[in-house]
DOTI-681569 format. One record per residue: residue number from 1; residue in one letter; z negated, x, y negated of N, C-alpha, C in turn. Coordinates in nm, 4 decimals. Atoms other than C-alpha are relative to their C-alpha. Example, Ala and Ser with C-alpha at 12.3 -4.5 7.8 and 13.67 -1.06 7.14 Angstrom:
<pts>
pos,code,n_z,n_x,n_y,ca_z,ca_x,ca_y,c_z,c_x,c_y
1,A,0.0000,0.0890,0.1190,-0.7800,1.2300,0.4500,0.0000,0.0900,-0.1200
2,S,0.0060,-0.0820,0.1190,-0.7140,1.3670,0.1060,-0.0730,-0.0770,-0.1090
</pts>
This chain:
<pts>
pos,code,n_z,n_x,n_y,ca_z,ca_x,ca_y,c_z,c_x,c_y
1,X,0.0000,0.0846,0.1177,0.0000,0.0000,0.0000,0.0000,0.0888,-0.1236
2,X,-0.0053,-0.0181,0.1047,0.0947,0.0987,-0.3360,0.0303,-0.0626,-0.1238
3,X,-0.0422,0.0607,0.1187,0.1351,0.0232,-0.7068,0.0413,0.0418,-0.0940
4,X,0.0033,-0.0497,0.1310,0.2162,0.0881,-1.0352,0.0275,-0.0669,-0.1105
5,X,0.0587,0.0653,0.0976,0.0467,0.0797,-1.3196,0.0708,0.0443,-0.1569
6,X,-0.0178,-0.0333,0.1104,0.0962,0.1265,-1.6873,-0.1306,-0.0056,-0.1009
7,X,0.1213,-0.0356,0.0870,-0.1424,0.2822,-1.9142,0.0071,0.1203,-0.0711
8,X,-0.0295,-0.0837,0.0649,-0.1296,0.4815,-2.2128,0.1597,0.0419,-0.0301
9,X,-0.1551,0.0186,0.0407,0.2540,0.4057,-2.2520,0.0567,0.0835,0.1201
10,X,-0.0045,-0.0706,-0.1288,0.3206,0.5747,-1.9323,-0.0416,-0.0764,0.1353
11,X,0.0098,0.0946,-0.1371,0.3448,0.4341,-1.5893,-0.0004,0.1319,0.1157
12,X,0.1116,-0.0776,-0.0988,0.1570,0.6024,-1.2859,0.0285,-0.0887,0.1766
13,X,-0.0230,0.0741,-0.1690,0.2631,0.5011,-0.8792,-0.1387,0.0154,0.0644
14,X,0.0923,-0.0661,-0.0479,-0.0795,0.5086,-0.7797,-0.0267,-0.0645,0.2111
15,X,0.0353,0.0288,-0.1334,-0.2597,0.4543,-0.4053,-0.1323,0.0079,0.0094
16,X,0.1619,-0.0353,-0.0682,-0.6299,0.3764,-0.2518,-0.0460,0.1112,0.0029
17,X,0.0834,-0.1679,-0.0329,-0.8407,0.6678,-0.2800,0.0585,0.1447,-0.0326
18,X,-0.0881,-0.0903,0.0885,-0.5831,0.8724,-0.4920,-0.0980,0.0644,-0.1347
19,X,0.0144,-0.0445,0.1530,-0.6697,1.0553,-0.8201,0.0802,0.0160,-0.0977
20,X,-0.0800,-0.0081,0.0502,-0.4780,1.0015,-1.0927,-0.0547,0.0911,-0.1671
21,X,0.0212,-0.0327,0.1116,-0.4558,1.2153,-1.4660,0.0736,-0.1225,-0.0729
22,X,-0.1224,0.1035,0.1507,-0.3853,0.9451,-1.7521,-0.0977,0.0280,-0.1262
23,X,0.0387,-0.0296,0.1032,-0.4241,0.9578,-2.0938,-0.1690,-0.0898,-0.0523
24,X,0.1587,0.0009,0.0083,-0.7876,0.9386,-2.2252,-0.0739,-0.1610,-0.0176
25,X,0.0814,0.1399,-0.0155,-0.9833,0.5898,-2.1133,-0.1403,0.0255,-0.0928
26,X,0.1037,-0.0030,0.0338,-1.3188,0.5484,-2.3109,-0.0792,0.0070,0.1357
27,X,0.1254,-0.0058,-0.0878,-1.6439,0.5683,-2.0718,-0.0334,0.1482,0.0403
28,X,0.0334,-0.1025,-0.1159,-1.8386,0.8000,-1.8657,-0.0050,0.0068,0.1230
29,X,-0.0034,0.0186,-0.1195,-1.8383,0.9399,-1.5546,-0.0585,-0.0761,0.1182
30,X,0.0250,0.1313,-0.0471,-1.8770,0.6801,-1.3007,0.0254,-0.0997,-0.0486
31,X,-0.0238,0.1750,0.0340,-1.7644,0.3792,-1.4802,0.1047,-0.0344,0.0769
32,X,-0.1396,0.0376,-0.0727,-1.5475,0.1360,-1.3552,0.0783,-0.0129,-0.0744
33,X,-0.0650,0.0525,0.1085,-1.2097,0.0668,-1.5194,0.1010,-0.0790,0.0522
34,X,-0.1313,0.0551,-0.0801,-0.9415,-0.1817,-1.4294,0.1279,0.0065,-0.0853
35,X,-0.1840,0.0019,0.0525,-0.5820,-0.1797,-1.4970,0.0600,-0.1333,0.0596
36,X,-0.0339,0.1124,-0.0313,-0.4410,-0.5050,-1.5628,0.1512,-0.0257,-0.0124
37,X,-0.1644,-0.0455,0.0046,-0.0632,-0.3695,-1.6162,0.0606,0.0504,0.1049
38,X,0.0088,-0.0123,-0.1824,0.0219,-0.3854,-1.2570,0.1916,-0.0498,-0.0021
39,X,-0.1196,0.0241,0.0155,0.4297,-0.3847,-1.2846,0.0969,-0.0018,0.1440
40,X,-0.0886,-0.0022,-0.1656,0.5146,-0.3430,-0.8987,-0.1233,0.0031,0.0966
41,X,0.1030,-0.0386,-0.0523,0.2700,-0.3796,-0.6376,0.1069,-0.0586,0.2126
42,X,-0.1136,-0.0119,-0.1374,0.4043,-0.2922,-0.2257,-0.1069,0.0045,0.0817
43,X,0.0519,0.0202,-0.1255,0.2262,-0.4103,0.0292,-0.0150,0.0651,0.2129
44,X,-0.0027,-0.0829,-0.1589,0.3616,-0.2456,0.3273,0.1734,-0.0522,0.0459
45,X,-0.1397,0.0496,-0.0539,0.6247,-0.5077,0.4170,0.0486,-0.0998,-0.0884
46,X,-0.0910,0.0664,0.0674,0.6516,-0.7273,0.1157,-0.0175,0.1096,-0.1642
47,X,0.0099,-0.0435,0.1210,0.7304,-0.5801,-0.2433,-0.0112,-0.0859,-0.0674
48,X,-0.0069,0.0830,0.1299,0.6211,-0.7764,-0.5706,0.0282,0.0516,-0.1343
49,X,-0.0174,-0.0617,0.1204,0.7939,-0.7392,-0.8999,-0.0292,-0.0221,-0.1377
50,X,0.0945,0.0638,0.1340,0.6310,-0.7841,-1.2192,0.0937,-0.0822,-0.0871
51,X,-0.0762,0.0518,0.1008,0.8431,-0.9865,-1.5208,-0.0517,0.0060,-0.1168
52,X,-0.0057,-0.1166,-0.0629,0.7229,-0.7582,-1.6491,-0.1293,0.0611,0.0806
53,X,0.1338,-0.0257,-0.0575,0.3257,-0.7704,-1.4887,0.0259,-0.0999,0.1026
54,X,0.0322,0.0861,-0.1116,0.2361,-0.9081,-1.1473,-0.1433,-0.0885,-0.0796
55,X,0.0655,0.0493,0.0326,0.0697,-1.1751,-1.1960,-0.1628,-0.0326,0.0333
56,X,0.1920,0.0052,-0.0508,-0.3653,-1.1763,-1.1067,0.0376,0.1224,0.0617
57,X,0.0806,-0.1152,-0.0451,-0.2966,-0.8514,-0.9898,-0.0373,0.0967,-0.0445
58,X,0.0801,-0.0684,0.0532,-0.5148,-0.5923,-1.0490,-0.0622,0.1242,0.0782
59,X,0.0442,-0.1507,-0.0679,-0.6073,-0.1925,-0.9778,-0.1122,0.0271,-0.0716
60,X,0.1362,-0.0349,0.0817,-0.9693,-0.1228,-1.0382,-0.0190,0.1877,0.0815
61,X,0.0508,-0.0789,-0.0311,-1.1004,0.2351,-1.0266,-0.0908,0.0607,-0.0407
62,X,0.1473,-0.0761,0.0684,-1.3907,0.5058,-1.1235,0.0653,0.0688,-0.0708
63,X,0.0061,-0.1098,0.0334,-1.3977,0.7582,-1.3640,-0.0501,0.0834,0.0280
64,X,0.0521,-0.0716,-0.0882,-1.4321,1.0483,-1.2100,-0.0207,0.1288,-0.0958
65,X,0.0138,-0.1377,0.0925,-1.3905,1.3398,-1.5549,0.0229,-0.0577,-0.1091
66,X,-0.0446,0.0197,0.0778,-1.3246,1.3087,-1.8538,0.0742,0.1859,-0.0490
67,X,-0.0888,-0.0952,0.0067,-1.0572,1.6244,-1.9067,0.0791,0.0642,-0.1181
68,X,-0.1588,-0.0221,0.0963,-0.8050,1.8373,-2.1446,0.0819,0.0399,0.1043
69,X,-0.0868,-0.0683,-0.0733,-0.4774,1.9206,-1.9969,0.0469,0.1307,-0.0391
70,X,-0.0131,-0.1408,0.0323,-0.2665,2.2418,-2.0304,0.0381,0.0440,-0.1372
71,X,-0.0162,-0.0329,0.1103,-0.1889,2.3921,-2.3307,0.1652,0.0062,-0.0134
72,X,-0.1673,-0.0143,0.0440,0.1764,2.3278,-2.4756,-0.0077,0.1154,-0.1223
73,X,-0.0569,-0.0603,0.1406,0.3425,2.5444,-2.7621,0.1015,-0.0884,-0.0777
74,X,-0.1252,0.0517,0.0971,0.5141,2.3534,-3.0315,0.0601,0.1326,-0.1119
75,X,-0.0434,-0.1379,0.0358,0.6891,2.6163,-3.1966,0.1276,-0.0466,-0.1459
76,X,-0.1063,0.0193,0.1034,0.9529,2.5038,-3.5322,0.0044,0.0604,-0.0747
77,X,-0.0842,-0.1071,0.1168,1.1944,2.7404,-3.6991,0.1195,-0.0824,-0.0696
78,X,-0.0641,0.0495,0.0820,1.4224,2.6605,-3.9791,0.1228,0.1387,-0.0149
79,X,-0.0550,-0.1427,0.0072,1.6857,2.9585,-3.9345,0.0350,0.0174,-0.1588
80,X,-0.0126,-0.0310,0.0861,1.7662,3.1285,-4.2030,-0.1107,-0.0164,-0.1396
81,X,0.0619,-0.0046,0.1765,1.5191,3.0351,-4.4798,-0.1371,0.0350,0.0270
82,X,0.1238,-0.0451,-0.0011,1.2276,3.2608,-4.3327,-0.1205,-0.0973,0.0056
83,X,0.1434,0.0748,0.0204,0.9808,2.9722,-4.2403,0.0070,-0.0588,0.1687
84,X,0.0227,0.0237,-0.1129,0.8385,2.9224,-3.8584,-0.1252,-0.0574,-0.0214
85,X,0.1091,0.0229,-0.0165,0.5566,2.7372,-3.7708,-0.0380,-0.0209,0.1774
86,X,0.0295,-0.0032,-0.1862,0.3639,2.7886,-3.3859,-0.1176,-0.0954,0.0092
87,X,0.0657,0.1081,-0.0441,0.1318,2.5103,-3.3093,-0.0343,-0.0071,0.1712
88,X,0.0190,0.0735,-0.1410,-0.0718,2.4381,-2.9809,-0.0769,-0.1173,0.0243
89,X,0.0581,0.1049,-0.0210,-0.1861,2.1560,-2.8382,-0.0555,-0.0285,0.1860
90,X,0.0825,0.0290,-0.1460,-0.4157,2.0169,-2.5377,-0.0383,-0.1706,-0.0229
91,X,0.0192,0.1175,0.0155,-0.4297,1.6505,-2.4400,-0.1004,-0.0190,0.0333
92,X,0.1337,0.0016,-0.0500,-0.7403,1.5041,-2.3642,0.0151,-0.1068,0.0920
93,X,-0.0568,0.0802,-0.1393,-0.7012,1.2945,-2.0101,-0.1208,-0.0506,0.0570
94,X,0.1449,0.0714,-0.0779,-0.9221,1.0894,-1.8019,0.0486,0.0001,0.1621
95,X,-0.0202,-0.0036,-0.1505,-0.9355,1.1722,-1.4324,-0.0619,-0.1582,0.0657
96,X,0.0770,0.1467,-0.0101,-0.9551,0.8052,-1.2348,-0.0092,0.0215,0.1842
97,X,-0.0863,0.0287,-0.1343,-0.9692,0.7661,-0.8547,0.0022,-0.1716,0.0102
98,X,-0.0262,0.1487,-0.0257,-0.8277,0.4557,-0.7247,-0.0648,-0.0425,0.0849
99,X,0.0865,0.0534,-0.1201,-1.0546,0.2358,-0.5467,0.0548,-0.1490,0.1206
100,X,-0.1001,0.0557,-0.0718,-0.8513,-0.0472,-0.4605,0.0993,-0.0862,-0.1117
101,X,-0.0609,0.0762,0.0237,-0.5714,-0.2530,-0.5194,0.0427,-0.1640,0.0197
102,X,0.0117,0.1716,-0.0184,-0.5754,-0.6463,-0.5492,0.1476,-0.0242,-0.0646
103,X,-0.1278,-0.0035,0.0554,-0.2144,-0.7640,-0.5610,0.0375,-0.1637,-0.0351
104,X,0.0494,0.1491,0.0840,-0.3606,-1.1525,-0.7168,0.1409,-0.0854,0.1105
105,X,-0.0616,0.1348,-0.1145,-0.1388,-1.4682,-0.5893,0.1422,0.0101,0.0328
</pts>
């Protein structure tokens, strides 16, 4: 059984007892959080397709970190007229595991 969700403008295939990185949920470790943007959910032998959410269904899981990810370089040059600028950045992410998936009526 699988699903996927959408969260943080980004969509995630998740599974039971998976860990997923998404962009930063409020809480602390141990909370629960559900995801109610459930756009495909696959049963095994039937698939359901959202229009664009399934309807009552629903992926609840824990927070398991609260995280940064890796470090990018943004880097913009303007040739010729002597002006660069280097920039880094680190996202800040929320580690979830999935506990289960309810795929509603």
């Amino acid at each position: 059984m699988y699903a996927v969700i959408e969260t943080g403008g980004k969509q995630y295939r998740v599974t039971p007892n998976a860990t997923v990185r998404v962009e930063k949920l409020e809480g602390e470790s141990g909370a629960e959080v559900t995801f109610d943007r459930v756009l495909l959910v696959n049963s095994g032998e039937q698939t359901t397709i959202g229009t664009p959410v399934v309807d009552g269904a629903v992926v609840r899981g824990k927070i398991v970190d609260q995280v940064r990810g890796d470090k990018i370089i943004v880097f913009k040059k303007r040739r010729r007229k002597d002006s660069k600028k280097k920039q880094g950045h680190r996202q800040n992410l929320t580690v979830v595991e999935i506990t289960a998936i309810e795929a509603g009526a």
